[in-house]
Structure formats: structure tokens, C-alpha cells
C-alpha atoms as a printed R data frame, in Angstrom:
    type eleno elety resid chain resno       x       y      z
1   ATOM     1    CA   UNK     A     1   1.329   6.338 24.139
2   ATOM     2    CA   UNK     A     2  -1.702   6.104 23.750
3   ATOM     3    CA   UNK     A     3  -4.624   4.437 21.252
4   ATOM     4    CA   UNK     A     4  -6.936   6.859 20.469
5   ATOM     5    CA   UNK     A     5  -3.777   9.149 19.447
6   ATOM     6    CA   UNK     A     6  -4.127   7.236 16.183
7   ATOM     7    CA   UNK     A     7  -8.193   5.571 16.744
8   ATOM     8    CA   UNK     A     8 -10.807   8.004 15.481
9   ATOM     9    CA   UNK     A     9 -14.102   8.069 16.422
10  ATOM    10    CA   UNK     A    10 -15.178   7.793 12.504
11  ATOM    11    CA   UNK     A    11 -13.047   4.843 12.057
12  ATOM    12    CA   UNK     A    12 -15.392   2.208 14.507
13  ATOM    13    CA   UNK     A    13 -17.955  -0.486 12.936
14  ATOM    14    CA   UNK     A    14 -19.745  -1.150 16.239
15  ATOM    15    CA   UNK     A    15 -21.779  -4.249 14.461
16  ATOM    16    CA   UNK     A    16 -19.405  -5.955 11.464
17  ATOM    17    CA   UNK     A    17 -21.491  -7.606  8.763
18  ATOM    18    CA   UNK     A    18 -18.379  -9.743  7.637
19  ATOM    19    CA   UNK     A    19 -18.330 -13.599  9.242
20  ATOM    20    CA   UNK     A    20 -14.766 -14.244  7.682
21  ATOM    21    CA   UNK     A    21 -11.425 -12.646  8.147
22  ATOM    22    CA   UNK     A    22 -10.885 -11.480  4.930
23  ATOM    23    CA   UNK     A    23 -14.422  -9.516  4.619
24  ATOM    24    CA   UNK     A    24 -13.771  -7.981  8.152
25  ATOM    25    CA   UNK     A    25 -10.298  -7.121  6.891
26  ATOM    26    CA   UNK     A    26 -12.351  -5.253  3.919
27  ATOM    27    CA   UNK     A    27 -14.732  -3.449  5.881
28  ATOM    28    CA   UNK     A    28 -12.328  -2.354  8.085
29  ATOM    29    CA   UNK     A    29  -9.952  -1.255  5.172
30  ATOM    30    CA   UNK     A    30 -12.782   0.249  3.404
31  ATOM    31    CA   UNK     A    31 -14.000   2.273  6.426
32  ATOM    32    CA   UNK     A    32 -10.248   4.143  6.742
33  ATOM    33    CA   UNK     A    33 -10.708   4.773  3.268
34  ATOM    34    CA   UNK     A    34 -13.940   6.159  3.392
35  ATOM    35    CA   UNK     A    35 -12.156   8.274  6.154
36  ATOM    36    CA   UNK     A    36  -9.238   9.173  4.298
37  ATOM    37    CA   UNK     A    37  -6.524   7.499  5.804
38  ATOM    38    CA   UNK     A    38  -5.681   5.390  3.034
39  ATOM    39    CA   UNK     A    39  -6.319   5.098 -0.737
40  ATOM    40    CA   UNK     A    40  -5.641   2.025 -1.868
41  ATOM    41    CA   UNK     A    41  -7.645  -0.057 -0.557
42  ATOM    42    CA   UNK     A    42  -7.137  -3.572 -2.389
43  ATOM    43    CA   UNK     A    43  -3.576  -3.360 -1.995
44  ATOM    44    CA   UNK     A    44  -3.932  -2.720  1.755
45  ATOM    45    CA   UNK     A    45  -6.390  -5.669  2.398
46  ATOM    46    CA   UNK     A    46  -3.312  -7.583  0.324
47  ATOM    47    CA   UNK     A    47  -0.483  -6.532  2.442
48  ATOM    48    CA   UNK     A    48  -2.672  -7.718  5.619
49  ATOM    49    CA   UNK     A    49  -3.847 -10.696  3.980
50  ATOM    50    CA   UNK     A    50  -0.473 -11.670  3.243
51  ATOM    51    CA   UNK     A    51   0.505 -10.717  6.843
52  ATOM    52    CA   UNK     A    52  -2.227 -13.503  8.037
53  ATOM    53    CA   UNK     A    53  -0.384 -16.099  5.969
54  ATOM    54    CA   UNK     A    54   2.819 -16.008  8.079
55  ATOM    55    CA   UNK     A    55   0.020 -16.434 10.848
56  ATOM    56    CA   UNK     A    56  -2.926 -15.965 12.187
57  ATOM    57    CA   UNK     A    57  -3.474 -12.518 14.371
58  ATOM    58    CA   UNK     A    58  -6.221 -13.992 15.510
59  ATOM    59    CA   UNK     A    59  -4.413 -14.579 19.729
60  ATOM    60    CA   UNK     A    60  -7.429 -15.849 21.398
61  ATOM    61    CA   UNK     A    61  -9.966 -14.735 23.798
62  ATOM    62    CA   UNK     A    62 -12.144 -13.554 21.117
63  ATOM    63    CA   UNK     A    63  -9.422 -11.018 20.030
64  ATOM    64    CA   UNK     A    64  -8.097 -10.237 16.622
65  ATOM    65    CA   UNK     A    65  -5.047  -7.395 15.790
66  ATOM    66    CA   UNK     A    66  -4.204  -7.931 12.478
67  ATOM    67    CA   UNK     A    67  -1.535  -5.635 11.088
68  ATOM    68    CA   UNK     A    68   0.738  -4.665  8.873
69  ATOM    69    CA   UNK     A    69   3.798  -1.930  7.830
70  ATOM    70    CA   UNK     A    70   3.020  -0.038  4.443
71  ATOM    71    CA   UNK     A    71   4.138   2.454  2.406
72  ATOM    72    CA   UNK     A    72   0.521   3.615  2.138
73  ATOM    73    CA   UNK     A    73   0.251   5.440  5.210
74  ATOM    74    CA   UNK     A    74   2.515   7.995  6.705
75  ATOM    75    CA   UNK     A    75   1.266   7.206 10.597
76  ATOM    76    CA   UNK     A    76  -0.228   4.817 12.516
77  ATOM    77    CA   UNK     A    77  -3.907   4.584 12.012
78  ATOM    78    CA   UNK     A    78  -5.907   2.207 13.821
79  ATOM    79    CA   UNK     A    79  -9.487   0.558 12.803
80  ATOM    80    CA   UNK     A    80 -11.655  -1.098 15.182
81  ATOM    81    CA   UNK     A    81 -14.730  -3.286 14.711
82  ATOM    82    CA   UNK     A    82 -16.914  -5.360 16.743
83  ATOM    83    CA   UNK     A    83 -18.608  -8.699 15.175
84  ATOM    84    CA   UNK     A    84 -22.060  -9.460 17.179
85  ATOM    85    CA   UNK     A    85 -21.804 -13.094 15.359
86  ATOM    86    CA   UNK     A    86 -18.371 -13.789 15.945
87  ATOM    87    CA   UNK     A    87 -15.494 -13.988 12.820
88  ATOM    88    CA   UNK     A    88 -13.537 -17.378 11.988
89  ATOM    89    CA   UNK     A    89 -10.328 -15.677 12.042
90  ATOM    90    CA   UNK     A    90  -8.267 -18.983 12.218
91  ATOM    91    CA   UNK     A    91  -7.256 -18.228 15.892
92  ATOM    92    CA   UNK     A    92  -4.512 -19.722 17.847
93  ATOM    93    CA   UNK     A    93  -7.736 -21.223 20.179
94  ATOM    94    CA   UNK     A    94  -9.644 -21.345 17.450
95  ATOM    95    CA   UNK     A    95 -12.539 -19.379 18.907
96  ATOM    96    CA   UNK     A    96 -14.250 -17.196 16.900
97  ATOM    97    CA   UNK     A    97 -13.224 -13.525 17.303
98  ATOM    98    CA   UNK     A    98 -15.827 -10.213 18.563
99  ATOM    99    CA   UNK     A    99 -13.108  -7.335 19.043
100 ATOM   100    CA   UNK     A   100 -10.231  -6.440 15.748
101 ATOM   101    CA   UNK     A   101  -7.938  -3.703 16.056
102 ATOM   102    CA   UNK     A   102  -6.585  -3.261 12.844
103 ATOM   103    CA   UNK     A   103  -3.601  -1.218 12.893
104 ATOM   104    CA   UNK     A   104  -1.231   0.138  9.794
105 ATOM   105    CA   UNK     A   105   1.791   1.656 10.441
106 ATOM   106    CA   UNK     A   106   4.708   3.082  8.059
107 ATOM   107    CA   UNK     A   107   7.384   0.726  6.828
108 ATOM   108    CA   UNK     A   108   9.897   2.479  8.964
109 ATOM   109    CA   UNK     A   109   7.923   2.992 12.281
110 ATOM   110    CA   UNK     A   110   9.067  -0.233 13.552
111 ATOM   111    CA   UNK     A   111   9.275   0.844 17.061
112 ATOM   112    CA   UNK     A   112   5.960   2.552 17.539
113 ATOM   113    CA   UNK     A   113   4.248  -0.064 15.382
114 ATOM   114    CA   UNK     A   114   5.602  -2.623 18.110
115 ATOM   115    CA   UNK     A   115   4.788  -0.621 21.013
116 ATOM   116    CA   UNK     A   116   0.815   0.055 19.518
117 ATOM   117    CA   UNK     A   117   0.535  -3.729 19.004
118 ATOM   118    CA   UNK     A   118   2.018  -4.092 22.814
119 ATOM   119    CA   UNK     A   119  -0.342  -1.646 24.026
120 ATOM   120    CA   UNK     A   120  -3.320  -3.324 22.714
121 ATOM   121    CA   UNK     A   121  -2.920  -6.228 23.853
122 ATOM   122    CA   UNK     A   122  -2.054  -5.064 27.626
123 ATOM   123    CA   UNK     A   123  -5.238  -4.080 27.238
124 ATOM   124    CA   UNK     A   124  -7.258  -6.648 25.515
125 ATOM   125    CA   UNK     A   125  -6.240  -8.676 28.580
126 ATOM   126    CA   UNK     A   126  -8.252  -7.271 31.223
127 ATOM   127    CA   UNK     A   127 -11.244  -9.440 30.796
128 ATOM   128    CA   UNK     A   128 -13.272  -6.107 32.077
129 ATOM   129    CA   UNK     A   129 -12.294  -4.294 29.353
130 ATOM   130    CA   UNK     A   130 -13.434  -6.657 26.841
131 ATOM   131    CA   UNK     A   131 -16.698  -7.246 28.331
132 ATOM   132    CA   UNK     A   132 -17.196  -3.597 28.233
133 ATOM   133    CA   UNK     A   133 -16.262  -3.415 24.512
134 ATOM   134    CA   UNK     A   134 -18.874  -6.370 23.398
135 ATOM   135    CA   UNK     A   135 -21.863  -4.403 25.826
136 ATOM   136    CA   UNK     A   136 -21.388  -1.477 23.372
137 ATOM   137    CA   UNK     A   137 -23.650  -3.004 20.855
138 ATOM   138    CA   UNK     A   138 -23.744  -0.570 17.598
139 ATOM   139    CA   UNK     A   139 -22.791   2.589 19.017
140 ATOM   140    CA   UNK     A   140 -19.407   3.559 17.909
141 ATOM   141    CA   UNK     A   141 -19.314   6.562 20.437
142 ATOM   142    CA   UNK     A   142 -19.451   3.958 22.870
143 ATOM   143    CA   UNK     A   143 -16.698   1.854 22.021
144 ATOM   144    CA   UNK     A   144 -14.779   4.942 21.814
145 ATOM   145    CA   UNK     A   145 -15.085   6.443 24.978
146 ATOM   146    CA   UNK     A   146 -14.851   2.663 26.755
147 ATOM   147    CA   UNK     A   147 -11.515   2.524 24.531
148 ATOM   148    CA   UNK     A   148 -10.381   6.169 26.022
149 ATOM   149    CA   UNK     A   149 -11.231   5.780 29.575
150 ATOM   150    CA   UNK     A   150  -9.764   2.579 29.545
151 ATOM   151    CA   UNK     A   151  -6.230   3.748 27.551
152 ATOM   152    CA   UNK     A   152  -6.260   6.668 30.282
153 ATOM   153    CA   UNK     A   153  -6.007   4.488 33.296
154 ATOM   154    CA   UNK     A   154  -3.384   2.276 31.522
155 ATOM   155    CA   UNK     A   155  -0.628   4.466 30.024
């Protein structure tokens, strides 16, 4: 399995404008829209938001995944964004977060959703990896290709 099997290019925001969670959530949301992946938008950011509630997905490290299952998309789809200023996401270190995968999955796609989360983390850990993500500065065909070559070496 692999990321960019459900990461497009067209949904990156190499330089967020958003300093809180829920306006990166929004951007984010608002960007797969834009794209087509989903069309309701306010209920989306309120099925993530209510996600964040049970706790933060904000794991530290500068890292954020949040997620969430809906009935509003009918495969994984995967947003990325990377803050220059740094988002309070309410993180378990509470460090303020660069890199967000957001990632929706289909109420019943329990096991894939689980294994996508997995995967992203595995690789959020390589310190590396991470670095490489933050050089990218506003250039979303960057973070894409650093995303791909590093989801090829790690399958």
C-alpha cells in the first residue's frame, strides 16, 4: 500500500495560511473539494472536528493526521499541508505542528483506513523524511515527489 495511491498532486498546500487546527482542517477540506473528492465540505470539517474531541491527532514531532470515516467519500483520499508558522493543534507534546495528513476514508473501510494511518506514521518517523518535507517550502510538486520516493523505499 501505498500513499500517493490515494495523495494527489492537486490536493498539497505547500505553505498553510491557517495558525489553528480547525482553519487548517478547512483549508485542507476545502482544497479536496475544490478537487472533487468531496462535496460537503462543512459537514466534513464536522465529522473531523468531532474526531479531535475524542483527542487530539496532533502525536508529536511536529506531526498532525487527523482523520475520520464518512459516508461522504467512497475511497480513501488523503490531503496534505505544510504550515511554515507552525499550527496549535493541541498535541500530545504540545508542540506546534508543520506536516498534516488528512485522510478520509469510507465508513466501512476500517481495515485500509487503519493500515493508511499505520503507514503514515512509519513514515513520519524517520526524522529524514520530515526534514525533507519542511525544505519543500511552497512547491507542492516537491512535497509530492519527496512523499513518493520516500513511500517507494518503504512499502
Amino acid at each position: 500500500m501505498k500513499i500517493i495511491d490515494f495523495l494527489k498532486e492537486g490536493a498539497i498546500i505547500p505553505d498553510l495560511k491557517s495558525t489553528d487546527k480547525e482553519g487548517v482542517i478547512e483549508e485542507l477540506v476545502a482544497l479536496l473539494e475544490k478537487g472533487g473528492e468531496v462535496t460537503d465540505k462543512e459537514k466534513i470539517v464536522e465529522i473531523i472536528l468531532e474526531r479531535e474531541k475524542l483527542g487530539s491527532t496532533g502525536i508529536g514531532q511536529g506531526i498532525a493526521v487527523p482523520h475520520a470515516k464518512t459516508d461522504q467519500v467512497r475511497e480513501i483520499v488523503i490531503a496534505f499541508g505544510l504550515s511554515q508558522k507552525g499550527v496549535n493543534f493541541e498535541s500530545l507534546d504540545e508542540e506546534l505542528v508543520y506536516i498534516i495528513f488528512l485522510v478520509l476514508a469510507p465508513v466501512e473501510a476500517t481495515g485500509v483506513h487503519l493500515k493508511v494511518l499505520a503507514k503514515i506514521a512509519r513514515l513520519l518517523k524517520d526524522k529524514v523524511f520530515r526534514n525533507s518535507l519542511k525544505a519543500c517550502e511552497r512547491e507542492a510538486r516537491a512535497i509530492f515527489q519527496v512523499i513518493k520516493e520516500e513511500d517507494e523505499k518503504n512499502p
